[in-house]
C-alpha positions, 0 to 999 in steps of 0.5 A: 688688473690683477689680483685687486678689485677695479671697476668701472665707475658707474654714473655720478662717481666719476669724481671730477667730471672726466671721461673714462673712470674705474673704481679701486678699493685701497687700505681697510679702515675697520676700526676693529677696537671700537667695542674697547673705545679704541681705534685699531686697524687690521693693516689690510692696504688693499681690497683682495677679491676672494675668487671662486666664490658667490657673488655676495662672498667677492665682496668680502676681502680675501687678505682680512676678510673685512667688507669692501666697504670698509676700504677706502674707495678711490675713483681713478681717471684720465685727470688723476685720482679722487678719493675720500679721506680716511677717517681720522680718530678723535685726539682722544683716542690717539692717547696711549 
């Protein structure tokens, strides 16, 4: 397990059914130029938890210090990984 975030996945997220399930937490995907109407991320690829901390400030990343809840949110099992898709910005905000 190491330094990233897995957890066991509770009741209902154990995506396609499997039996034994954890939950990681992958890439950020904070838009953090939103106030411009652009789409920027941090480059963050994966949840860090802060140790030694409270229990509210583990959910804070160590490595961009972003909420666990902007990270991609994988649940892995015995049939392979499920996990949703990172969101994809509209054309218009690809332009340069």
């Amino acid at each position: 397990m190491g330094s990233r975030q897995d957890q066991p996945a509770v009741n209902g997220e154990q995506g396609n059914g499997a039996g034994a399930a954890y939950v990681r937490y992958r890439e950020c995907q904070r838009n953090h130029a939103i106030g411009i109407g652009r789409y920027a991320v941090d480059g963050c690829q994966e949840f860090t938890v802060l140790m030694g901390v409270d229990e509210a400030a583990m959910l804070l990343c160590a490595a961009c210090g972003c909420h666990r809840n902007f990270h991609r949110r994988e649940v892995v099992n015995e049939f392979g990984v499920d996990y949703h898709a990172p969101r994809t910005p509209p054309a218009d905000e690809n332009r340069r």
